[in-house]
N, C-alpha and C positions, 0 to 999 in steps of 0.2 A: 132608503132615506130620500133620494133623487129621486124616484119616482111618486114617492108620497106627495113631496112636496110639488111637481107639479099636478096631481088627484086634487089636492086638499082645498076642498071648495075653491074663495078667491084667491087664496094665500101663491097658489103656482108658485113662480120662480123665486117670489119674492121673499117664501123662507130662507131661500141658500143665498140668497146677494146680499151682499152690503145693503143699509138701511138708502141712504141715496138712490140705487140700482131698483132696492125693491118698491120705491114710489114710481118709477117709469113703468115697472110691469104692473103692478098693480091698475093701472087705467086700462090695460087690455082684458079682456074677459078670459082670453084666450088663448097662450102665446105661441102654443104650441101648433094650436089646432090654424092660429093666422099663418102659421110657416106651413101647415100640409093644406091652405087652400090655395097659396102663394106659388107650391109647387108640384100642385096637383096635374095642370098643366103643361104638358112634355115642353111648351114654348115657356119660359119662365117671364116676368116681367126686364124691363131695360135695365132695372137697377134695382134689384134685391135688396141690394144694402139698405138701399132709402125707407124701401116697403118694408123691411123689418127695424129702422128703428123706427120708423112712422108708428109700429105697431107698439113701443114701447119694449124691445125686448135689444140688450147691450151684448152682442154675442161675444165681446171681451174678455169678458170674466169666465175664468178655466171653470167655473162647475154649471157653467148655463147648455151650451151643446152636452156633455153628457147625458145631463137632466130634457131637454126636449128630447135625445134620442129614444127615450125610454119611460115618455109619457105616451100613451097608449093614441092619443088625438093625431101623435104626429108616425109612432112605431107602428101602427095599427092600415098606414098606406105608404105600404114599402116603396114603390114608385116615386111620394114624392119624398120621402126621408132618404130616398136614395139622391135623386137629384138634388136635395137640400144639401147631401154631406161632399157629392162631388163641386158645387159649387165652392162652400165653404172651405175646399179645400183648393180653390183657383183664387179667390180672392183675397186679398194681401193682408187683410185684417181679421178677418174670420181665419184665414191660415194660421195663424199665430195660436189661436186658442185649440187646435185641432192637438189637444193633448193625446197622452195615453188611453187616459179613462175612455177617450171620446172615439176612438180608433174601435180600441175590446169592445164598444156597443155596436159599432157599426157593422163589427166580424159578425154576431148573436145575431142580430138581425139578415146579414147577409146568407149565414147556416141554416135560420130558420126557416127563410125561403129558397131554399135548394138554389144560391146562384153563388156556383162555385169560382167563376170567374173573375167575380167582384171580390167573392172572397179573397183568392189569391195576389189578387190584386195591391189588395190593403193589405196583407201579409209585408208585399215587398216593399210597400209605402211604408211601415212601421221599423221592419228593419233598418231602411235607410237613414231613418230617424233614431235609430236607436232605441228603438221600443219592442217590448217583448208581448207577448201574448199570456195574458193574465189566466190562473187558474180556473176563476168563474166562468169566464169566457170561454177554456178550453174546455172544460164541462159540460157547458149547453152546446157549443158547436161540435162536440163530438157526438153527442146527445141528437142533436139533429140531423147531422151527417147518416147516420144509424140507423134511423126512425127511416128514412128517407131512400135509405137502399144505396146510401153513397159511400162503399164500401173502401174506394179507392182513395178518397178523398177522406176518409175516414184515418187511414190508415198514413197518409202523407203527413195528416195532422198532427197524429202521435209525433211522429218523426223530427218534424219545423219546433212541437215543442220540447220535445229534448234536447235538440239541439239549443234553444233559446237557454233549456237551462245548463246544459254545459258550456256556453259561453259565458252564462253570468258565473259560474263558477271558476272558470278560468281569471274571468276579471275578478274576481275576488282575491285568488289566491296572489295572482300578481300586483294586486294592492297589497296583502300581504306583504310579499318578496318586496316591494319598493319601498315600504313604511320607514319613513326618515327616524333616525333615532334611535334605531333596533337591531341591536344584534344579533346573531345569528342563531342563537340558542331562543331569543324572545321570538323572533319569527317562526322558528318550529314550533314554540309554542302555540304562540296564535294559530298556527294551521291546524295543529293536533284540536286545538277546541272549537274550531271553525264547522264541525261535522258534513264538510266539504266529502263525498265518492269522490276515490280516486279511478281514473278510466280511463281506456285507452287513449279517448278521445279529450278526455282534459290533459290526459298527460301531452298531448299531441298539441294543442292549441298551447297550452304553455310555454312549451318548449320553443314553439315560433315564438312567440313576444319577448321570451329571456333569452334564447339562443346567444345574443352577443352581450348577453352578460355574465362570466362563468360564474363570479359569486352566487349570484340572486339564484343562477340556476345549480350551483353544488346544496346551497339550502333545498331548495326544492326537492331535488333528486334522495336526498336524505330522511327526508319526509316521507315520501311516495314509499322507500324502502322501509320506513317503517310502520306506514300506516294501508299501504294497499292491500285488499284480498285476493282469494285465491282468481278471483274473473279476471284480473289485468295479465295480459299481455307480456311477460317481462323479455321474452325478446325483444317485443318493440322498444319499454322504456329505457336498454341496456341500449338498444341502437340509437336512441334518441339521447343518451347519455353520451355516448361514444363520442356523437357527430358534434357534440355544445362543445365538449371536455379537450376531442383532441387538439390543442395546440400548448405553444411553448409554452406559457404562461403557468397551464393547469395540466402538466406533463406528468406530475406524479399521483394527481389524482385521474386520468386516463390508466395509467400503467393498474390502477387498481378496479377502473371496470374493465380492460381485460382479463386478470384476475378472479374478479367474481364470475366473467363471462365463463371464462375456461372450468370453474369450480363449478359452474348449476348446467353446462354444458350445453351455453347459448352460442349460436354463428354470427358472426356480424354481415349484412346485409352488404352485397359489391357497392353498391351506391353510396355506403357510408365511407368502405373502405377506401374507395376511390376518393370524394371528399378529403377525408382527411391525410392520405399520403399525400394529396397534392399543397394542401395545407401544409405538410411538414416540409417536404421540399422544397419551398418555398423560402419557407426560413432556412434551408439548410440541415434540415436534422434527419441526415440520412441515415444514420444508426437508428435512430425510432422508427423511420421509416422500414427498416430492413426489420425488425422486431417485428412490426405488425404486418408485415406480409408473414413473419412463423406463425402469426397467429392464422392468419387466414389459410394457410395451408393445413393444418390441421383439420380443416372443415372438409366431410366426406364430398361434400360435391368439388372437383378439380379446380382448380385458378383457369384464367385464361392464357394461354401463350404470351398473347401479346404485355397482359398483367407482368409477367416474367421477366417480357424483355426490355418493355418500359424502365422498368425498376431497375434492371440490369445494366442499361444504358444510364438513367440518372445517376447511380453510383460512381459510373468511371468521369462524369463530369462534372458529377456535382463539388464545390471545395476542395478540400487536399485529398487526395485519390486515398483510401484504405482496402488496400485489396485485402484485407480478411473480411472486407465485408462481400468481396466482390466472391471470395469462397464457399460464404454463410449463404448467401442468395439461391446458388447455385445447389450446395447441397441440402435447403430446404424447398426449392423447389422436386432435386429428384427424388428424396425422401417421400413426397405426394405420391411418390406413383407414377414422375411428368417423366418425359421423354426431352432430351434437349436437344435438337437438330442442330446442322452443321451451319445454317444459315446464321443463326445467334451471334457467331464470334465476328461474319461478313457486319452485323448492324453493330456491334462496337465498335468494331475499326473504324464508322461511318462517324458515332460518338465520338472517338477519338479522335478522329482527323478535326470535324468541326471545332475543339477547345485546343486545337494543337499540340495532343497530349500523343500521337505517335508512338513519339521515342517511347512509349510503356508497355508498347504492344506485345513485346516479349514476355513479362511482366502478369501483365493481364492472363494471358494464354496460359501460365501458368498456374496463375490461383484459378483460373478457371477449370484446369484439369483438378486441382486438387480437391475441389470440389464436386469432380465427378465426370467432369467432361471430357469426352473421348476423341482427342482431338488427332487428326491422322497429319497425312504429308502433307497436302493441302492447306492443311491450316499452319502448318509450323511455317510453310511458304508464305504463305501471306504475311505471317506474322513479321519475316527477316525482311519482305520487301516493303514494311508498313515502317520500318525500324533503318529502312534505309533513304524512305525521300523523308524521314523525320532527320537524315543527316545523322544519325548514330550508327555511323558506318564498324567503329570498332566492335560496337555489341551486337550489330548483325553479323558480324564474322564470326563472333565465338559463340552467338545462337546459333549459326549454323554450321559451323565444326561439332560442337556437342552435340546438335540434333544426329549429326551424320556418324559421330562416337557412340553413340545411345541406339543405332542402327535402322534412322528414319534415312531415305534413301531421298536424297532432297536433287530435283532435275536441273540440269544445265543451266535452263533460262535464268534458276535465281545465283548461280554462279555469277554467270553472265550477265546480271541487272548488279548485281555488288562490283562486280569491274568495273562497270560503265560508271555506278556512284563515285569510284574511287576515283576514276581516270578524269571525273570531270570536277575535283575538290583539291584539294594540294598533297597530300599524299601522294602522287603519282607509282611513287616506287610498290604502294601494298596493293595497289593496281596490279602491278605486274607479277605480284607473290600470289597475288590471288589467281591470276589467268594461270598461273603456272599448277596452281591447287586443283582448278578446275580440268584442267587437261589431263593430269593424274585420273583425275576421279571419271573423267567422261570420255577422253581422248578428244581430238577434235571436229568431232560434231558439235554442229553450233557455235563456233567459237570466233565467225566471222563477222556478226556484228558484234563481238564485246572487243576482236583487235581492233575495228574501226575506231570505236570509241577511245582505248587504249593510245591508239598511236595519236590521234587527236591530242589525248592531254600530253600525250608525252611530247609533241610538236611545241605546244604553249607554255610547257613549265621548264620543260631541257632543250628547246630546241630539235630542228628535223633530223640532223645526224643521229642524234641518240634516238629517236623512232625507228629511225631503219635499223639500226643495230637491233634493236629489239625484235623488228617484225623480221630482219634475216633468221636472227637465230629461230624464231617458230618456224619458219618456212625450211629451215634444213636441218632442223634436230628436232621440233616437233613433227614434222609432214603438219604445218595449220592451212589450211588452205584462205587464203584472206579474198576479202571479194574484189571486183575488179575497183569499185572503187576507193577501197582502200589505198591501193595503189596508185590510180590517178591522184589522188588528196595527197601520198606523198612524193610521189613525183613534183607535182606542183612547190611544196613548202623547198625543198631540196635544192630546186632551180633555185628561188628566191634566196637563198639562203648561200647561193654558189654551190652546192655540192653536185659538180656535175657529176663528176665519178658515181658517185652513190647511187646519182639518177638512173646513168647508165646499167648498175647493176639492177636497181629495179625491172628495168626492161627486160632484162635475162630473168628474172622471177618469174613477172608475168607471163614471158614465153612459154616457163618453164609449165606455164599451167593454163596451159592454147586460150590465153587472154591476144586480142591486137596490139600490136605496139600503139604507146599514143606517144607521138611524136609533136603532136602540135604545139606545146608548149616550150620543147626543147627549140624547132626555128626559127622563132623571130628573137628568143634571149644568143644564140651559136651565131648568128645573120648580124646581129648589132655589135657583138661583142667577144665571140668565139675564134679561137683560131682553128691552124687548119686539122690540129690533132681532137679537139674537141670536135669536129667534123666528124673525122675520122672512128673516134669512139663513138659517133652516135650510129653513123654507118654500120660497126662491127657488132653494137649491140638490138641491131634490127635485121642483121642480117638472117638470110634462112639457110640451114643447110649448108652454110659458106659463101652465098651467095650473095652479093650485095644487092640490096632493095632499089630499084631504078626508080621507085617512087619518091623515095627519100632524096636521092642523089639530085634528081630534078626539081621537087621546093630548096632545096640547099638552094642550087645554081642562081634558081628565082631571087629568094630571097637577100640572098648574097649580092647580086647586081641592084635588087632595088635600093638594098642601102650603100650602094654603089662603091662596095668593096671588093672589087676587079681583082685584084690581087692575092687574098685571098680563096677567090672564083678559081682564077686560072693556078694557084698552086695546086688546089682541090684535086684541080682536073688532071693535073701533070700526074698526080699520084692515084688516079683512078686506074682501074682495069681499063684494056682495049675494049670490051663489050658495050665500057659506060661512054668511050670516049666517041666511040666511031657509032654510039644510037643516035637515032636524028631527032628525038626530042630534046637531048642534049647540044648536039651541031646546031639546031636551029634556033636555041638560047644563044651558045655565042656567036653565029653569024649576025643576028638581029643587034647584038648590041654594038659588034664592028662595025655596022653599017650604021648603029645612032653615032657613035661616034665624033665623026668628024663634021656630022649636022651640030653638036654639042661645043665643039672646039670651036667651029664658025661665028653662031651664036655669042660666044666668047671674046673673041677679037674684035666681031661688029659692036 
């Protein structure tokens, strides 16, 4: 019709325009043939526009470019019909009218003369527009492509147009699916008579644009299921089903494309599954979540590890802890064939610590065995000392009495780590039930940092007297051997507290276990405030062999005159041995101070 009418003697453009329109063309002879000598030209005139409507021709009107492209005057010098169509497509008026129709002419002609680059060109010009590549068009341009040896380009073409038309089919169907006022039974309808293929790739472009609409997309999915052939893909559409369906919302119709999965004995894709457990956890729905990991293990190819322990771990954190779930996990993962290493229960504990769920560690380790997990000494350790900085000291003792009932052979250290919880909480006294359990079971190896700890707490909740009592009795009816500074810590609290006696017994402990005496904290409290029999017992508790320590005897002397307690001094001395009296580091303490003396007195009277 378009091309007739520009042939047809005068009539050219002016059959297809408006009666107005067609008195401006009708003054040109030529309207076509004035635009290919206008653009014959590689340099085009200043102003195109002007020179075409000077010529009589409104390039406004949607059926005029069509109709020149495909009048022979102007089609017939591809050079300038090419320049003519890239022009009209830069400037702001002519652009407006560069319809559809007017694109498909330019493709034909662009195919006709093997320039495949303009072709492509205008391909991607028409998509952005929203324009498809019409069947006539594809025809002759394939037609050309062909004739022409342009195999490659031949074959891209195919391609660009099916994909055109399963977009427009996609958009179809999803006007469908959106159609105001239609329920869901009229919407199958309409698609069922729509004679829309269903395809992989429709199924796939739909799904994007209704994915977050479940309704629009359970119509859909319903359809496909009953209207697609044997060529579609139904793994894909089940996994494309999967990934719309799984959430809260549409939870019982998910449950039932696992169902059909499981019945025609489709996999679901990791990517999906991942998706959507992280969707469910989300919300919290770690039971579905735990279901579709049974489903995914069921699949000959193995989970990942890490799939396992992920899950493993959201379970003990997610909302209120259900360790049957924490069972289920565990015995469908080793049901697969998986191997579960020892490392798994080290990254719960890690889950645990961060929601400060600890105190369930024992708990956990359990439903974990029960579902298969082979858990040795090592991990039941872990478990009492996970259970004990959680401050659930009583249920780490009876985990770990039972464990050691049940004949896991649990080491000293976590004896030794439950003392130390104890002695450092108010309990003090199951502190010392416990050290005594431990010594049973281990004797006293190892048992020197959990008395430190021990007599610690027992210093701050009872008092130092009742520490020594305690660390006597290990020392001489357990053989413990306490380290030295345990001893110094309670020497120290003892003095403070006055109990020099006891001190003094310390001193005889530590002898007892070729520790040095430490005396420095007994001289300056004995110097300030001692008499001479507290001298005396510090003497007899330092002494070696029988022998009185002439070191000791000379800080006494020292200290004793600097707090200028003479009397004391000299009683000391009266009651020393000859040895101590007649040493001359001793004489030449008291000479020196005989001789301050009376500089002292002087000073006094002046």
């Amino acid at each position: 019709m378009l091309r007739a009418a520009l042939t047809s003697g005068g009539g050219r453009l002016a059959a297809l325009l408006p009666r107005h329109h067609a008195r401006l063309l009708c003054s040109s002879n030529s309207s076509s043939s004035t635009i290919a000598v206008l653009f014959s030209d590689p340099t085009p005139p200043a102003d195109p526009a002007a020179a075409i409507q000077s010529a009589g021709v409104d390039l406004s009107h949607p059926d005029t470019i069509p109709a020149l492209l495909l009048d022979p005057s102007l089609s017939g010098n591809y050079p300038a019909v090419s320049r003519f169509f890239s022009w009209a497509a830069s400037d702001a008026a002519a652009k407006a009218a560069l319809n559809s129709r007017a694109f498909n002419s330019m493709l034909q002609l662009a195919a006709a003369h093997g320039d495949a680059d303009r072709f492509w060109s205008l391909v991607d010009s028409m998509r952005s527009r929203g324009y498809g590549i019409s069947k006539p068009a594809f025809r002759a341009a394939s037609e050309s492509f062909k004739a022409k040896d342009m195999a490659r380009d031949a074959d891209q073409l195919q391609e660009a147009f099916a994909a055109h038309g399963r977009n427009a089919a996609a958009a179809e169907v999803c006007k469908v699916l959106r159609a105001p006022g239609k329920d869901d039974t009229s919407k199958l309808a309409m698609l069922s008579e729509s004679g829309i293929e269903v395809t992989d790739e429709v199924v796939a472009l739909v799904v994007e644009k209704v994915g977050q609409f479940p309704q629009q997309a359970m119509v859909f999915f319903r359809w496909v299921e009953q209207s697609a052939g044997v060529g579609v893909s139904w793994g894909k559409v089940y996994n494309a089903m999967a990934r719309v369906l799984g959430r809260e919302d549409c939870i019982e119709e998910f449950r039932e494309v696992l169902r059909k999965m499981r019945s025609k004995g489709l996999e679901m894709d990791r990517d999906v599954y991942v998706t959507v457990s992280d969707r469910f956890l989300k919300r919290k729905m770690v039971e579905d979540t735990v279901d579709l990991f049974r489903f995914m293990t069921s699949r000959p190819e193995k989970l990942l590890t890490d799939d396992f322990v992920f899950l493993l771990k959201k379970v003990v954190v997610t909302g209120d802890l259900d360790l049957k779930l924490v069972t289920r996990v565990l015995q469908y993962y080793r049901h697969a064939g998986n191997e579960v290493k020892d490392s798994v229960f080290d990254s719960v504990l890690k889950s645990l610590r961060s929601v400060g769920r600890l105190g369930e560690s024992g708990r956990v380790l359990k439903a974990m065995q029960e579902g298969g997990f082979e858990a040795d000494n090592v991990d039941h350790e872990k478990a009492v000392l996970a259970l004990c900085d959680a401050g659930n000291l009583e249920e780490a003792h009876n985990y770990l009495t039972s464990m050691e009932e049940s004949g896991h052979k649990m080491g000293p250290k976590i004896w030794s780590c439950l003392v130390q919880k104890y002695s450092l909480g108010e309990n003090v006294d199951m502190a010392v039930s416990c050290f005594h359990e431990m010594l049973e079971n281990f004797g006293n190896e190892n048992a020197g940092s959990a008395l430190e700890v021990l007599v610690s707490g027992l210093y701050k909740k009872k008092g130092a007297k009742e520490a020594f009592n305690v660390l006597k009795n290990m020392v001489t009816e357990k053989a413990v051997f306490p380290w030295q500074t345990t001893y110094k810590y309670l020497i120290h609290k003892l003095i403070r507290q006055g109990h020099l006696k006891q001190a003094f017994e310390v001193l005889g402990l530590m002898k007892s276990h070729g520790y040095p005496p430490f005396v420095d904290p007994f001289i300056p409290h004995i110097s300030k405030s001692g008499t001479v029999d507290d001298c005396l017992g510090l003497l007899n508790a330092t002494s070696l062999r029988g022998l009185p320590s002439r070191i000791v005897y000379v800080r006494l002397f020292q200290a004793l005159f600097k707090e200028e307690r003479h009397e004391v001094a000299q009683q000391l001395l009266s009651q020393s041995p000859a040895s101590i009296q007649n040493h001359a580091d001793v004489r030449d303490i008291f000479n020196r101070m005989k001789l301050e003396e009376p500089v002292v007195a002087e000073l006094a009277e002046g």
